[in-house]
Every structure is written in structure tokens, then in C-alpha cells.
N, C-alpha and C positions, 0 to 999 in steps of 0.2 A: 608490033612496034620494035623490028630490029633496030639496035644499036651498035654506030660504028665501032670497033673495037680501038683504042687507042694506041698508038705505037711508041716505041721507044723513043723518038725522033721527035714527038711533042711533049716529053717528060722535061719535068724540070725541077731545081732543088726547093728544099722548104725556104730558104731563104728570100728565093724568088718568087713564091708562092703567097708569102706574107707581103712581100713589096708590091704582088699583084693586085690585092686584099686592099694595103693601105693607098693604093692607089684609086680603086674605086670612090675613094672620098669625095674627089676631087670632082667626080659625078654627081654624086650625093653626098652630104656634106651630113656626117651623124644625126648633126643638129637638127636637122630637116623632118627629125623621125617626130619630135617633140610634139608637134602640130598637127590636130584632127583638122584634115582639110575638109571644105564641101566646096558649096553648100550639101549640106545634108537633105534635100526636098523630098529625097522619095520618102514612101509608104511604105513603114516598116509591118505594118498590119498586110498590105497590099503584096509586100512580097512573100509572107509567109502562106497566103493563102494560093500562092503561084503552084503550090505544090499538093494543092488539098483532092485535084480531080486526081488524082493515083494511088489513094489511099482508100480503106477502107472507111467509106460514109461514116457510120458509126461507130467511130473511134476518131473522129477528126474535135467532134467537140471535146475529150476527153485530152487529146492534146494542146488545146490551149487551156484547157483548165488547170493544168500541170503547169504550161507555162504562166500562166497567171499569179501562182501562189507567191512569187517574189523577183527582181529582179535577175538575183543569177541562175532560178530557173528559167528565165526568160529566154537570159545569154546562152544557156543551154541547147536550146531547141529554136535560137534563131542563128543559126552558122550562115544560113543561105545571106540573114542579112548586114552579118560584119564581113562577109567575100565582098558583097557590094560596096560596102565601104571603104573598104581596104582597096577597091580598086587605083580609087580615088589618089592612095597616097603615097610617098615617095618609096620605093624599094633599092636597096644596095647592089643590085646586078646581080647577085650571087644564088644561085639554084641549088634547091636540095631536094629530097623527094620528102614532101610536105604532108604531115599527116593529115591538117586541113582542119580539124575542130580541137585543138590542143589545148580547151580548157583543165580548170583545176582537177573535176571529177573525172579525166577522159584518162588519168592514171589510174595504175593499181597495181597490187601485190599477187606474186602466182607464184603455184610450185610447177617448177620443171620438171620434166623426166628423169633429170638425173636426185629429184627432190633438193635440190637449189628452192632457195627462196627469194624471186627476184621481183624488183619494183620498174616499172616501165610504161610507155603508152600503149593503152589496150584499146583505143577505138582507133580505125582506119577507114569509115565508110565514104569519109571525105579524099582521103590520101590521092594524090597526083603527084608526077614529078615534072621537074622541071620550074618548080615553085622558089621565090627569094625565101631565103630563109627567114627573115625579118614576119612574115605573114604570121607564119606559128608562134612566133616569139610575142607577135604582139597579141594575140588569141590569149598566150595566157598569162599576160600581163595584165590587161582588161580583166581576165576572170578574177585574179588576184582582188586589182580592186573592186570590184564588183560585192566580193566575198567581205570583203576588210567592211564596206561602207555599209553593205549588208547587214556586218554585226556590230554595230555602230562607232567603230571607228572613227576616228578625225578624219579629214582630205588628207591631212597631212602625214599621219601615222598608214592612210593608206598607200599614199605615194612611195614611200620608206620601201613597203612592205616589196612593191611592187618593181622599183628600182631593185631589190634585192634578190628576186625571183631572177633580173637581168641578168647580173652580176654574176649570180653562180652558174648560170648557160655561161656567159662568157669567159668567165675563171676554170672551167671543164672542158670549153672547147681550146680554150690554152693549152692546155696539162694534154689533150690528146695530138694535139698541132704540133708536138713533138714525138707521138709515138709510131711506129710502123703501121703500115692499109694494113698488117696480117693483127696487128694488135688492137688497134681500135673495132676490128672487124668482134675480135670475139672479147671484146670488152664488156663488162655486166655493173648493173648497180646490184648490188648485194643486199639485202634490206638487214641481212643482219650486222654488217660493216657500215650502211648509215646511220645505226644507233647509239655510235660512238660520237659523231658528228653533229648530235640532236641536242641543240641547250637544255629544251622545254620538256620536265620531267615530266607528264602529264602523257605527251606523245610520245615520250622514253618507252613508257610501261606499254603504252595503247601495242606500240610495232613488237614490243617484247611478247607480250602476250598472244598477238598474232602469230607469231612464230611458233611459241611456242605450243598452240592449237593445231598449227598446221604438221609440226612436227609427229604430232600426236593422234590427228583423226582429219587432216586437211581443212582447208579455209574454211569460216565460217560459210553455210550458206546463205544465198538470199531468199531472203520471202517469197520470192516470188517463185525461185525453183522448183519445177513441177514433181508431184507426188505419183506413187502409184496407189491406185484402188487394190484393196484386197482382193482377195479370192485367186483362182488357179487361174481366172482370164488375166494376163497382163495388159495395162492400160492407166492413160495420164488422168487421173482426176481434174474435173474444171472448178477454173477457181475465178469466176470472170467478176470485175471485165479483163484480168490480166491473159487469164489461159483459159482457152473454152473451147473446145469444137465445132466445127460449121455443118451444117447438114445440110440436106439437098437444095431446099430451097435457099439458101444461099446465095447472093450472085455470081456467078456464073464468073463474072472479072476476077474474080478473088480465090477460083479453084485452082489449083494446080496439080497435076499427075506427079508427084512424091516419088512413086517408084520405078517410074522414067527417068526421073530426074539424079535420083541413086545409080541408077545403071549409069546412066554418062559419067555422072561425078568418080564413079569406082573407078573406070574407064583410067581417070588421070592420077592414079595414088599411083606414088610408089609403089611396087612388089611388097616390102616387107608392112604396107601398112592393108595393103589389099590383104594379106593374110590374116592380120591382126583383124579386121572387120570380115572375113570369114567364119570366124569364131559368133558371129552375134546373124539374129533375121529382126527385121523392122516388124514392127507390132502395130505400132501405133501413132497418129501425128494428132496436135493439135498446134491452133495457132496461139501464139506469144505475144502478148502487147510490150514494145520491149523501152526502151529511152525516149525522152521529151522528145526530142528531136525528129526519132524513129517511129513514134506512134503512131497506126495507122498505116506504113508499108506492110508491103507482106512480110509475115516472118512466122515461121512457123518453128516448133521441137519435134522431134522424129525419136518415138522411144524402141533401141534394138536389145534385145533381152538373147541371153545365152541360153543353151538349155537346163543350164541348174539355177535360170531365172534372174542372174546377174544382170541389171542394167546400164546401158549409154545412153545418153542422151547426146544426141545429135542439132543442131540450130543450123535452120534456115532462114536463110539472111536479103532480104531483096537488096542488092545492088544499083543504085542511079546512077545518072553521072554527077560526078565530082560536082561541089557548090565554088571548088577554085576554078570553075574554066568561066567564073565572072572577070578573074581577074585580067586575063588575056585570052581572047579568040584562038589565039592561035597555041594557046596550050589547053589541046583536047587529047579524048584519050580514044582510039579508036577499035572498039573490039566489044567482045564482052567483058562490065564491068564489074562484074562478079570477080575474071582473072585479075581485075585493076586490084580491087580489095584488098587479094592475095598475094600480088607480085609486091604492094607498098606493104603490105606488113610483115613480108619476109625481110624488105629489104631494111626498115626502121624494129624492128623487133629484135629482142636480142633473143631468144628461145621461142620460135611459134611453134603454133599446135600442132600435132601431128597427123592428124586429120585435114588439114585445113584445106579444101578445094571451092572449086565453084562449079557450075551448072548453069544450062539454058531451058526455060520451062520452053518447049515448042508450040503449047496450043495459045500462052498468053505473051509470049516473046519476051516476057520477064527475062532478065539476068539475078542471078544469086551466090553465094557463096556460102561452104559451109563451113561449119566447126562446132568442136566437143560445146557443149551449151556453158557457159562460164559460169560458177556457184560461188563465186568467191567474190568480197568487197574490202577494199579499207576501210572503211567507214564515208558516215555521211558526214558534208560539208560543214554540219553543226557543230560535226564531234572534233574537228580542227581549226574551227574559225575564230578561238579565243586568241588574241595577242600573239604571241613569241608561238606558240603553235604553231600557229596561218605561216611565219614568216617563215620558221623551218618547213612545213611543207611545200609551199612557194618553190625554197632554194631546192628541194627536194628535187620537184616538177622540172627548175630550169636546168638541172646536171643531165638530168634524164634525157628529155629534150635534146640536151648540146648530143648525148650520146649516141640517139635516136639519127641525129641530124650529120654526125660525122661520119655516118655508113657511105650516104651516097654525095655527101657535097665533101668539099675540101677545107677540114681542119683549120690549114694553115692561112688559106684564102680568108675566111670567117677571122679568123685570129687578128688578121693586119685590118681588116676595115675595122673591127671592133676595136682593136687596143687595147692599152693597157691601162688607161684611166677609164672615170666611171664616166663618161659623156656619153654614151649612147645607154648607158641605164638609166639616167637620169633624162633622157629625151623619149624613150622609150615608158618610162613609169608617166611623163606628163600626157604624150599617147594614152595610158592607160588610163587616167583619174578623167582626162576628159572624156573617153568614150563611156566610160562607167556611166557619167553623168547623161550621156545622150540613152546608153540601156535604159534607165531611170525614162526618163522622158518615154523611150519606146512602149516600155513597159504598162507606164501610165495608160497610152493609149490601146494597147490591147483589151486594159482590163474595161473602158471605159468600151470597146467595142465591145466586146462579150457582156455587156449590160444589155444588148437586146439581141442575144443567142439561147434560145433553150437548154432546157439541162442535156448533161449529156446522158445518152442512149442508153439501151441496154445493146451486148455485141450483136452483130448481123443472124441473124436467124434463129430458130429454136434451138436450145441448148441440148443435143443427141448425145446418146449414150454414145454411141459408135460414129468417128467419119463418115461422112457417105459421099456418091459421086465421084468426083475426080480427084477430089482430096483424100478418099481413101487410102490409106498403108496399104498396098497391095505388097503382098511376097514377091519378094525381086525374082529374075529366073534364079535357077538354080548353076550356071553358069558363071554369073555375073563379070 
């Protein structure tokens, strides 16, 4: 997907950029954003099982069960069905390259290479470009309320919250609408420079604390990070139905040659990082049940051990196409979308992984992408969803976002349609409390569907000590 290079000759100042911006209005009128349009008719049930033949069978009931447990894990693990809806509504003309599932939880805290401690968005499996900015914006508006009514909040204290997630996207995309493309480019949210910013003592200590763990022995992990088994074999222990091994009998749809797919993937590292993974041989893969959303695609962890037994953890990642090419036909992404993955989170990330590639499995035509397996979380939803918490993390979400978003779209552009009063936060948060309400309703009807779905499964085939088949870890050549 070359891209024309721009020339000096269609450059133009910030001044005229902003008038560009406030000019779009007159297209779309901020107001217009206020309004869930429909009718809403389709089958929020219907679309999400649009996606059930590509998953692994047994772990598809395991995904609405997840979704089931409340609303905003609902909004979680149905992206596919607020693109749909979103289709429907009014957008500002203005493109960015769009992470695509920009709820509350799709942020998080990471340490950089250089041991920086920064807060950013960490899912991209949605990401396309070409997308109105307005899309994301309203993704985590919705999740805001979602989260607020969730924890029983008024309508009205949700709306606040939600408007004020706006607010601070648009109060950041200001403050950078003035800076240089070299300065916005390497601009960072700092997590320990937003704790100065933070009213709610509560999440004062929570991000202090964080920091200071990670300072000390790196992010908390998660639960679900896979372990090794003792003894002199190296190898992941199964902990299903999250992580668990497939063995022969397994379907056949669901294997993938691992150490074919390391060889291409090396193929594309940089030099200096193809060195750095010289140092390590793959041992061992097992598959990962990974986010509501993600349940059920393939996705597997790849554990490479040094020879004084030091371990990586590597994640394989299935790659689909984007759930935005609902929004327009004609913003598709053509290639492998594993590179999609890759190229939008290089582009919206302020430090990616240094690992981070993709890959084509050749026997199932899969596309994938990979990267260091992530162990690290801010916490859950629960632990932020009290009052003045929620809201500071909200404004947290929306600076991020602006920063995220002023890589690839234009600062100053976004600056002038939005403005400088709160009218599109406040059209925006009423977007949000009304889709909240329709979540609600979707919700309802999923769980009322799963009232005549069996329990879910135990994972696909007999639980093997070892890979077997095509899923085996095989030793890469010795070339690689």
C-alpha cells in the first residue's frame, strides 16, 4: 500500500490548517455527533457469531461466556458490532490511522527499553488507516459510560464522566496542534508525570505503586502468563482452558508449522534484532486463550530459552481484517494483515516492541503477527471504576488517544473542527450514554441467547505433554 509522498507545494501553515479543520463544520455540524442514529435492526447476537466459523469450536462458548458476565465486557468483545454501528453515523471528514477498538481496558502501562514508564494504547488488532478520527473517540466514550453505569452511577454523572474523557483528547490535541511533526512524533505520556495530574488519591498511590514495582522487578504479571515446568526439559506448563497444548488429534484447521513461520518472521527483523534472537532456540509453543474479543482465533506463545536457560516468551497473534472496513468499502487493507497490525502500531505507539513482526502460516493461509508476550496490566476495570477514579482515568485514555492520533492525522486539522468550547464533548458523551444504553439491551440479548447454549468445552483435544504434528516447536535451521 505505497503512499504518495507529499510535497512542498501542498504544504500549508497551522493557521490554515485549523481554518481547514473549522471548516469541516459546515459539513458536519459537531452537533450531529450527539445522535445514535438507526434504526439500530440488526442482530447484535447475529453479527458476532459472523466470526465463530474461524475460531477454534471449543472456545467459542467460552467467549460469550466472558462476554456475558456484564455489559462492558460485552462492549469488549463486540468491536465488530459498534463498526456496524458507527457506520451509520455522522464522521468529521478527518482520517487518522485508527486503532479500531479504543475502549477503556485496550490501554496500559509498559516499560521501554530505555526503562521509561509509559501509558499508551496497547491493542491494535483492529487498527486501519484512513479512519475519521471521531470513530475511536467515540469507542471510548461509550466504554466510559458503559464502565460509569456499570458501577452504578447516575446517567448523569455518567455523561460528566464521558464528556470529560472528550475534553481532555481535545485539550491535548490543542497543546500538540501547536507543536512540530518532529515533536509530536516523539512525544510520550509519561505515567510518572501523569501522577501529578491525578485528583483521586486512591489512583494516586495505585500508578505510584506501579511504578514503583516496575522500577524494581518489572510489571506486575498476569495470571495468565505462562509458567515453566521444572526439570532440565524446558517447557510451558498447561493451565487450560487458558494455555494448553494441542496434540495430534487436534483439527488439522487449527495447526500451524511455528518453525516455518519463525524463519520468515526472522527474515523481516532488523539486523540488530535478528542478533539479539540468535542468542535464544524455540523449545516450546503452546496455544493462549487471549482477550473477549480474541477468544477462539489462533494465537499461540512460543517459549525460546538461552543456553543458561534464560527464557522469551514470544505471542503469536492471528491477524483478520480490520472490523473498520464496516465502515467504508472502500477503506480495505490489502496484503497481509499481520503487516497491518504492525505498520498501525508502529505508527500510533509511542515505543513498540522490538520484536514485533508478522508472518504467513502457508499451509492454513493464516496471516499473524508477532511480539514479546505482554505480562504486564494496570489493573482491572473494577479497580478504577469508583467516581473521580473512572474520570481521571477517562481523561487519562482521551490525552493518550489525542497523542496516538496526532502521529498520523493532522493536529491542527482535528484542533479547528473541534474547537475550543465543549460542544463536541458534550455531543459526543450524549453519543456515549445513548449507545451505553443500547450495550445494555445487546447484552441482555446475548445472555438470554446463551440460555439454550451448552456449557463451555473443555480445549480441543487431549491435553499432551508435548506439541505434536504441525504445531510442534521444531529447531529453526541453524541459518535462520
Amino acid at each position: 500500500m505505497a503512499r504518495k509522498r507529499q510535497t512542498t507545494a501542498t504544504l500549508s501553515s497551522r493557521t490554515e490548517r485549523l481554518a481547514q479543520g473549522k471548516a469541516q463544520r459546515r459539513k458536519t455540524p459537531r452537533e450531529a455527533h450527539a445522535e445514535l442514529k438507526g434504526p439500530l435492526t440488526r442482530s447484535a447476537v447475529a453479527i458476532l457469531a459472523e466470526s465463530d466459523g474461524d475460531r477454534v469450536p471449543e472456545l467459542v462458548p467460552e467467549r460469550y461466556k466472558r462476554m456475558s458476565l456484564s455489559p462492558f465486557a460485552f462492549l469488549r468483545g463486540a468491536a465488530a458490532v459498534m463498526a456496524t454501528d458507527l457506520a451509520r453515523q455522522p464522521m468529521a471528514g478527518i482520517a487518522v490511522q485508527a486503532g479500531g477498538d479504543s475502549h477503556l481496558m485496550n490501554f496500559g502501562a509498559f516499560v521501554t527499553p530505555e526503562n521509561n514508564i509509559l501509558f499508551d494504547v496497547n491493542d491494535f488488532d483492529e487498527t486501519l488507516a484512513g479512519v475519521d478520527f471521531t470513530v475511536d473517540l467515540k469507542r471510548l466514550a461509550a466504554s466510559v459510560a458503559v464502565a460509569a453505569l456499570g458501577s452504578d452511577m447516575s446517567r448523569k454523572q455518567a455523561r460528566l464522566i464521558a464528556a470529560r474523557a472528550v475534553k481532555a483528547y481535545r485539550g491535548h490535541m490543542a497543546v500538540m496542534s501547536k507543536m512540530s511533526p518532529l515533536d509530536v512524533w516523539h512525544s510520550r505520556i509519561d505515567l510518572e508525570e501523569q501522577i501529578g495530574v491525578i485528583g483521586h488519591g486512591g489512583l494516586r498511590r495505585k500508578l505510584a505503586s506501579i511504578i514503583a514495582k516496575a522500577r524494581d522487578e518489572g510489571l506486575a504479571r498476569d495470571d495468565n502468563f505462562p509458567h515453566l515446568a521444572a526439570g532440565a526439559d524446558p517447557r510451558i506448563v498447561d493451565k487450560p482452558p487458558t494455555i494448553f497444548h494441542l496434540d495430534a488429534a487436534a483439527d488439522a484447521r487449527h495447526s500451524i508449522d511455528i518453525a516455518r513461520m519463525f524463519t520468515d518472521y526472522y527474515k523481516d527483523l532488523l539486523p540488530d534484532r535478528q542478533r539479539l534472537l540468535d542468542r535464544f532456540v524455540l523449545k516450546d509453543s503452546a496455544f493462549k486463550a487471549v482477550g473477549v474479543g480474541s477468544v477462539g482465533t489462533f494465537c499461540c506463545v512460543s517459549l525460546f530459552i538461552t543456553g543458561d536457560g534464560e527464557p522469551l516468551f514470544l505471542q503469536i497473534k492471528q491477524a483478520q481484517p480490520s472490523i473498520l472496513e464496516r465502515l467504508d468499502k472502500q477503506v480495505r487493507y490489502k496484503g497481509n494483515q499481520g503487516r497491518r497490525v504492525v505498520e498501525g502500531q508502529r505508527m500510533m505507539q509511542a515505543a513498540t516492541d522490538i520484536f514485533l513482526g508478522y508472518a504467513r502460516d502457508a499451509a492454513s493461509g493464516r496471516d499473524f503477527y508477532i511480539r514479546t508476550l505482554k505480562n504486564r496490566r494496570l489493573g482491572g476495570i473494577s479497580e478504577i471504576s469508583e467516581g473521580e477514579a473512572l474520570s481521571d482515568y477517562a481523561e487519562l485514555c482521551g490525552r493518550t488517544l489525542a497523542r496516538a492520533h496526532a502521529r498520523s492525522g493532522d493536529p491542527a486539522i482535528i484542533t479547528g473542527y473541534m474547537g475550543k468550547t465543549g460542544v463536541i464533548d458534550e455531543a459526543i458523551a450524549s453519543f456515549a450514554i445513548a449507545y451505553a444504553e443500547q450495550t445494555m439491551l445487546d447484552h441482555a440479548a446475548l445472555v438470554t441467547a446463551r440460555g439454550d447454549q451448552a456449557p463451555a468445552k473443555k480445549p480441543p483435544g487431549k491435553i499432551a505433554r508435548k506439541p505434536a504434528g504441525k504445531f510442534v516447536a521444531r529447531k529453526p535451521p541453524a541459518n535462520r
